[in-house]
C-alpha positions as CSV (number, residue, x, y, z in Angstrom):
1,X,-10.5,-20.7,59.0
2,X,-9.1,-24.4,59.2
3,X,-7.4,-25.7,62.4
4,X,-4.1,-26.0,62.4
5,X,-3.4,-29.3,63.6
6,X,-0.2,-31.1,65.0
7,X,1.2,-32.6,61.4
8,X,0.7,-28.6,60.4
9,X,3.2,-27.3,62.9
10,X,5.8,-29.6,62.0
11,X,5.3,-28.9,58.8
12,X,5.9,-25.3,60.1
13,X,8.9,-25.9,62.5
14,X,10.9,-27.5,60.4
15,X,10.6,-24.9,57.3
16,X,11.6,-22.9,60.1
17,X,14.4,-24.8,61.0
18,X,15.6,-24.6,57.7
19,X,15.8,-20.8,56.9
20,X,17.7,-20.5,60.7
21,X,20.2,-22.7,59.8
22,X,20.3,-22.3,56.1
23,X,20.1,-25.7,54.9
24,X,18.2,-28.9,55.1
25,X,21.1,-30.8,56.7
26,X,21.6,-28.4,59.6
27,X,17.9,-28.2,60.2
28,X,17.8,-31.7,60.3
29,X,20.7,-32.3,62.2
30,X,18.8,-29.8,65.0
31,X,15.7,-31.5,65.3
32,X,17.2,-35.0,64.8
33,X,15.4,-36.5,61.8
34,X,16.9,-37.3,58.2
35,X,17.6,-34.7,55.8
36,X,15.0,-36.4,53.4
37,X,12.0,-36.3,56.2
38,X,12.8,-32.1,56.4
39,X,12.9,-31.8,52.8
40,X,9.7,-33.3,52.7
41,X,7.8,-31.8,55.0
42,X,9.2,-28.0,53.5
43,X,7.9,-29.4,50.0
44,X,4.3,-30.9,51.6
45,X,4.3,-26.6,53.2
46,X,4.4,-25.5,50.0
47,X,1.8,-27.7,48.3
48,X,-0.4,-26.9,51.1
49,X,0.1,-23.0,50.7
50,X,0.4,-22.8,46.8
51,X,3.6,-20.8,47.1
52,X,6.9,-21.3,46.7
53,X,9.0,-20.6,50.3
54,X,12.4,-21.1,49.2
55,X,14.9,-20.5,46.6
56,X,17.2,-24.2,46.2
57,X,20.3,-24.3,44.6
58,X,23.2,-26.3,44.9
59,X,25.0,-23.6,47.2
60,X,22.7,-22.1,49.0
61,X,18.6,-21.7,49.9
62,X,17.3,-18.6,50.8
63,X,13.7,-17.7,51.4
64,X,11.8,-16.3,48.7
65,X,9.9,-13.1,49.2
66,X,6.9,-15.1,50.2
67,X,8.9,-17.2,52.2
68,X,11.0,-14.3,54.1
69,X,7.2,-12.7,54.8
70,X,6.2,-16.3,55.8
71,X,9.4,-17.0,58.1
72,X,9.1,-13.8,60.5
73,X,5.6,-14.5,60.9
74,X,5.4,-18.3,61.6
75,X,9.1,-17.9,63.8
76,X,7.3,-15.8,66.2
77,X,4.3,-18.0,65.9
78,X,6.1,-20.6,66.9
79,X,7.7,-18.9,70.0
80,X,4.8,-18.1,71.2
81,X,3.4,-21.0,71.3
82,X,6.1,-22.5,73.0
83,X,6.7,-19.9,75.8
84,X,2.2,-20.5,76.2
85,X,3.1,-24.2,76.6
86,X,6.1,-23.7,79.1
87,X,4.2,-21.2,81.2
88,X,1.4,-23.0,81.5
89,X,3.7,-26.4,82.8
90,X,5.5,-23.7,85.1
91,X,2.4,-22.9,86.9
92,X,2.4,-26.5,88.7
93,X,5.6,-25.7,90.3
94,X,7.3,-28.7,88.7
95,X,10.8,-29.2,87.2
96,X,10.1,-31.5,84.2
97,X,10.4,-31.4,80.5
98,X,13.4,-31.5,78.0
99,X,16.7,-29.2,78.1
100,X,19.1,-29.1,75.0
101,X,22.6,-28.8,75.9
102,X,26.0,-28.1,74.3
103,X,29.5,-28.3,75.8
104,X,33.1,-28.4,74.1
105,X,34.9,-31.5,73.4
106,X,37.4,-31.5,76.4
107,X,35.0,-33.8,78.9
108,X,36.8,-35.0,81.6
109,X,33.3,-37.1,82.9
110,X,32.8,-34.0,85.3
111,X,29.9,-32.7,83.3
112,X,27.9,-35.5,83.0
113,X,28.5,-36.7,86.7
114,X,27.0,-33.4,87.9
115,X,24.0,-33.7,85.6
116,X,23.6,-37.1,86.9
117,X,23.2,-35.2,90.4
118,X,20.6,-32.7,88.2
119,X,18.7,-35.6,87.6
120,X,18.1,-37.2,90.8
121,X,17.0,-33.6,91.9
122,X,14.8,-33.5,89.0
123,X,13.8,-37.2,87.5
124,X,11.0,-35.4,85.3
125,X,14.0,-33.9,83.1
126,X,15.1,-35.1,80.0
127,X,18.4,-33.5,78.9
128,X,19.9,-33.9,75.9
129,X,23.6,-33.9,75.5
130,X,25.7,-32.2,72.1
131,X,29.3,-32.5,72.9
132,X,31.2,-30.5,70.4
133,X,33.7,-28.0,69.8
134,X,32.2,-26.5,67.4
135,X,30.7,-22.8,68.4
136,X,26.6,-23.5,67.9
137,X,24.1,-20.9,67.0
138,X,22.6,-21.5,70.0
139,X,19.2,-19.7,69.0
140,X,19.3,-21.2,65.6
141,X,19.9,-25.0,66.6
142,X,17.4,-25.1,68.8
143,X,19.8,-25.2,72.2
144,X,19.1,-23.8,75.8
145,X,22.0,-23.8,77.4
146,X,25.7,-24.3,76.5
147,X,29.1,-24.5,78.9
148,X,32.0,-22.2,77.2
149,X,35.0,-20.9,77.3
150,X,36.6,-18.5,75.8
151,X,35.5,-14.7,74.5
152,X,31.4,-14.6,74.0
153,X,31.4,-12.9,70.8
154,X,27.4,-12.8,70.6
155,X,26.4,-10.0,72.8
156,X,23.2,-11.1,71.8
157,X,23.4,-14.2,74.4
158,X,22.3,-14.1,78.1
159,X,25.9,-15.1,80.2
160,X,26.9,-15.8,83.5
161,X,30.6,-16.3,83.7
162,X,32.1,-18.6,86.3
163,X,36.1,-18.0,86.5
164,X,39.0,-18.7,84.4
165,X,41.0,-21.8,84.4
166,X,44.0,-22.0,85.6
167,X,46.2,-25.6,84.7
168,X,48.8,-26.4,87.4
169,X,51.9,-29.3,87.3
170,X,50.6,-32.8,89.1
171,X,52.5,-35.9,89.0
172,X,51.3,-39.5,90.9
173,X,52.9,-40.7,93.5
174,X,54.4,-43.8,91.4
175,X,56.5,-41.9,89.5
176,X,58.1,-39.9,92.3
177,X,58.9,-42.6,94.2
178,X,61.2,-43.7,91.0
179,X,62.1,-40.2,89.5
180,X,62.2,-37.8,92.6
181,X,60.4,-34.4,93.0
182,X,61.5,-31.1,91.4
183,X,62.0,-28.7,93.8
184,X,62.6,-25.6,91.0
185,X,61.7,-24.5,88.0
186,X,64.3,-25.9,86.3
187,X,64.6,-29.5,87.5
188,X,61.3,-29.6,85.2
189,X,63.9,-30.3,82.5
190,X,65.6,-33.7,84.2
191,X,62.2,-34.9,84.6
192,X,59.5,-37.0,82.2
193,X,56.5,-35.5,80.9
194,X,53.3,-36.4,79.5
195,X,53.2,-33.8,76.4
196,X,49.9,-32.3,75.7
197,X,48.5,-29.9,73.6
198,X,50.5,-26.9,72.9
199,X,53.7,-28.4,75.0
200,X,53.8,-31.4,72.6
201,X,57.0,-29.6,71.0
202,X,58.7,-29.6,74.5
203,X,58.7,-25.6,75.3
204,X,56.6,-25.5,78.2
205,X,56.4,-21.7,79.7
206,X,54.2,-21.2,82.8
207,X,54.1,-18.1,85.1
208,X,55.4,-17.8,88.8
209,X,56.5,-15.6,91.0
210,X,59.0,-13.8,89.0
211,X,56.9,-13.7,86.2
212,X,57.0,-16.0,82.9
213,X,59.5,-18.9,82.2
214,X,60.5,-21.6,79.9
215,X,61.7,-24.4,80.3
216,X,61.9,-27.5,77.6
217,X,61.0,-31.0,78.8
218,X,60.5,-34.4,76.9
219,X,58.3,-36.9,77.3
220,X,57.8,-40.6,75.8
221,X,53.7,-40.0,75.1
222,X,51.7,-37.4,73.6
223,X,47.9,-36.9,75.0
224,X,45.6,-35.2,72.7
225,X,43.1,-35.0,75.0
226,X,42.1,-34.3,78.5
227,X,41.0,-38.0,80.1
228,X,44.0,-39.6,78.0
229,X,46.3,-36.7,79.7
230,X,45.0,-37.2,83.1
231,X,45.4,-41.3,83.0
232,X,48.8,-40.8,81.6
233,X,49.6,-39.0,84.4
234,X,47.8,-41.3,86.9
235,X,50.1,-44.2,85.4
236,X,53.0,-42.7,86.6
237,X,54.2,-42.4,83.1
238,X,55.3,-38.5,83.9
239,X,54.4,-34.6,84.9
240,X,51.9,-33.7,83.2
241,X,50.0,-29.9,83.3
242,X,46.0,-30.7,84.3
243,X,43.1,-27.9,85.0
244,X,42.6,-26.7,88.5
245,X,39.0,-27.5,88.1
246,X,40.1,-31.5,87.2
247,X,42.2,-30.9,90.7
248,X,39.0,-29.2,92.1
249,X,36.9,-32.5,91.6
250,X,39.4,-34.2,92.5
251,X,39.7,-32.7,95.8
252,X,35.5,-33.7,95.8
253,X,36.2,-37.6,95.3
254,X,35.0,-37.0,91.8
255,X,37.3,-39.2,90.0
256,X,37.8,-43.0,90.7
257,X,40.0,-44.9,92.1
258,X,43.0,-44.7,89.7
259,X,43.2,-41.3,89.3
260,X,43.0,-40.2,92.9
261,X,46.8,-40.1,93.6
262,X,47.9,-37.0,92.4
263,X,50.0,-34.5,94.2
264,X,50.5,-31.3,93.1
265,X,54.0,-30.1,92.4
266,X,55.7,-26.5,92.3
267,X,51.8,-24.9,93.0
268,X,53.6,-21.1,92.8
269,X,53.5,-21.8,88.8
270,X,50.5,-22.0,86.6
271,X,49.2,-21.5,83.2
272,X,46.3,-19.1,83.3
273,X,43.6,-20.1,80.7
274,X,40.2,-18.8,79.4
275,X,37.1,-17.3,80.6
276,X,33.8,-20.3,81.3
277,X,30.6,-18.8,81.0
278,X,27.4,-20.5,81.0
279,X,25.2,-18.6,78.1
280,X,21.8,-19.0,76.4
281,X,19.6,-17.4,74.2
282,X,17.5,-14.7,74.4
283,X,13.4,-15.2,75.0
284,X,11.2,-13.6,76.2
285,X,10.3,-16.2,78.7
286,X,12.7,-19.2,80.0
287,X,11.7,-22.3,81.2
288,X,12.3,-23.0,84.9
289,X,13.9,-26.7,83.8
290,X,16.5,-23.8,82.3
291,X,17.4,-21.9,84.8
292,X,17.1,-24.6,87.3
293,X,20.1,-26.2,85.2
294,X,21.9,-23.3,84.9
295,X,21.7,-22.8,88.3
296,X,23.0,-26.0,89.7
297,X,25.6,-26.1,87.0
298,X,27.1,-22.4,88.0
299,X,26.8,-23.5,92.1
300,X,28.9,-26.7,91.4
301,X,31.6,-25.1,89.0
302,X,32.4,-21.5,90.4
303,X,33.8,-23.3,93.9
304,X,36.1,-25.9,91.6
305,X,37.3,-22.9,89.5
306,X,38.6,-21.3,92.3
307,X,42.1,-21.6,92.6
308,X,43.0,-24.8,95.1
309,X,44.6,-24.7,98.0
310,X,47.8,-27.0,97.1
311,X,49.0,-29.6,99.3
312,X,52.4,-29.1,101.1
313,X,55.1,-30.1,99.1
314,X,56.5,-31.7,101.3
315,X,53.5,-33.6,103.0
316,X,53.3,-37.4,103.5
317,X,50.0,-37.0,102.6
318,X,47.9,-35.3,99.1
319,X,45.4,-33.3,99.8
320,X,44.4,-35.4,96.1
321,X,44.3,-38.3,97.8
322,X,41.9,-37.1,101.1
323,X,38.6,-36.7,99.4
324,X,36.5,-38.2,102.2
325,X,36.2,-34.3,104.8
326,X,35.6,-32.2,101.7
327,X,32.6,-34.8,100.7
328,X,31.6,-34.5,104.5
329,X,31.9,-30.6,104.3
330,X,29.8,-30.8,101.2
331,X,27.1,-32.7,102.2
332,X,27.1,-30.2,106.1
333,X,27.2,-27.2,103.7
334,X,24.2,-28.4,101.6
């Protein structure tokens, strides 16, 4: 039998790679080479095997019968292989090697400041970072781990869900010093918002303590996302509606200097938003770098989608602006 050497398996993977995602762009756009490069090496498969593997048109390529025989065969190959490899560097104990990741689009820098944490924990780690909102085949492109929320349609994914979001009214000092504070529902209406999302139309209905209510407001900017939304707001520009996990980190000193000012205003009203869930892929084995990550992520998120404890509304002093004893408490508690 000949070997099968390193230049064979990649040969291998990416044919793989191909019938998974069901073109060359996708599979190349997983494994992060040009579409030419994973044409070429399906092409230099065949030569080698004297057998056609797949079926291209301008639609679609699907594996020929040869090619659906040698897909099941060399996909579990491959797994194996790579659980023997990962098993073999778990035995020394060690948290190292590389971790695929996929959030949504809406960053606020919160992600990536507590993988910066998962890195000084673990320097041997290499994670790499797909920010999209588009829904990944998690399995398919080649991912370990993704941050969602939202219904998890694939049962067939492993999930552990966190908490729901819930977005809450925050203003910065700045502004009411100049505009005042609302001290009902309906003074929302004399006041200045920063519009976002869904509320760019004015209509913004939350729910409190007698239930659901409307109200329409105006605003001289529209955010279309998250950061852009929160500076507005920082600026003193106007109200604007902001996660409780944003407040959360917040409340951690996790933002900088600019954006530590807000207070939170009329905390009996909230819009209640979806489901986060941390999910991966089913295998039969998972690397420790995995669930390490997975791990630290769901420890640091649960507490900051817990509901916060609002600041007096009348208080001289945000509890936005008095990060310093919950960084203490942190550090004690750790």
């Amino acid at each position: 039998m000949a070997a099968i050497n390193e230049a064979d398996l990649n040969l291998v993977s990416a044919f793989v790679r191909v019938v998974e995602t069901g073109s060359f762009t996708a599979a190349a756009r997983a494994v992060g080479l040009p579409t030419s490069s994973v044409s070429r090496r399906v092409s230099a498969l065949e030569s080698s095997l004297g057998v056609r593997l797949l079926q291209r048109s301008t639609r679609k390529i699907v594996p020929t019968q040869a090619g659906g025989l040698y897909f099941e065969k060399a996909r579990a190959a491959l797994a194996n292989l790579d659980e023997a490899r990962t098993a073999v560097v778990d035995m020394s104990g060690e948290i190292a090697g590389p971790i695929r990741f996929t959030m949504g689009g809406d960053n606020t820098g919160l992600i990536v400041s507590l993988l910066a944490e998962f890195i000084e924990l673990y320097p041997k780690v290499q994670i790499e970072v797909v920010q999209t909102p588009r829904r990944v085949d998690l399995a398919a492109e080649g991912f370990d781990l993704a941050l969602r929320g939202g219904p998890l349609g694939d049962s067939s994914l492993i999930a552990r869900r966190l908490g729901r979001t819930e977005s809450g009214l925050f203003a910065s000092r700045t502004y009411l010093r100049k505009h005042g504070r609302p001290r009902s529902f309906g003074d929302l209406a004399n006041h200045r918002f920063v519009l976002f999302g869904g509320h760019r139309h004015g209509q913004l209905r939350l729910t409190g303590p007698a239930g659901d209510e409307t109200v329409r407001v105006t605003g001289p900017l529209v955010a279309q996302d998250l950061p852009t939304n929160a500076d507005a707001v920082a600026a003193g520009i106007g109200i604007g509606l902001l996660p409780d996990m944003y407040f959360g980190w917040l409340l951690k000193g996790g933002l900088d200097a600019k954006r530590t000012d807000f207070v939170r205003l009329l905390p009996e009203y909230g819009l209640q938003g979806s489901e986060v869930s941390l999910v991966s892929p089913t295998t039969t084995y998972e690397p420790a770098r995995v669930r390490a990550l997975r791990d630290f992520l769901a420890d640091h998120l649960r507490p900051l989608l817990e509901k916060s404890a609002a600041p007096d509304a009348d208080s001289s002093e945000s509890a936005a602006s008095r990060p310093s004893k919950r960084r203490r408490r942190s550090r004690r508690a750790a």
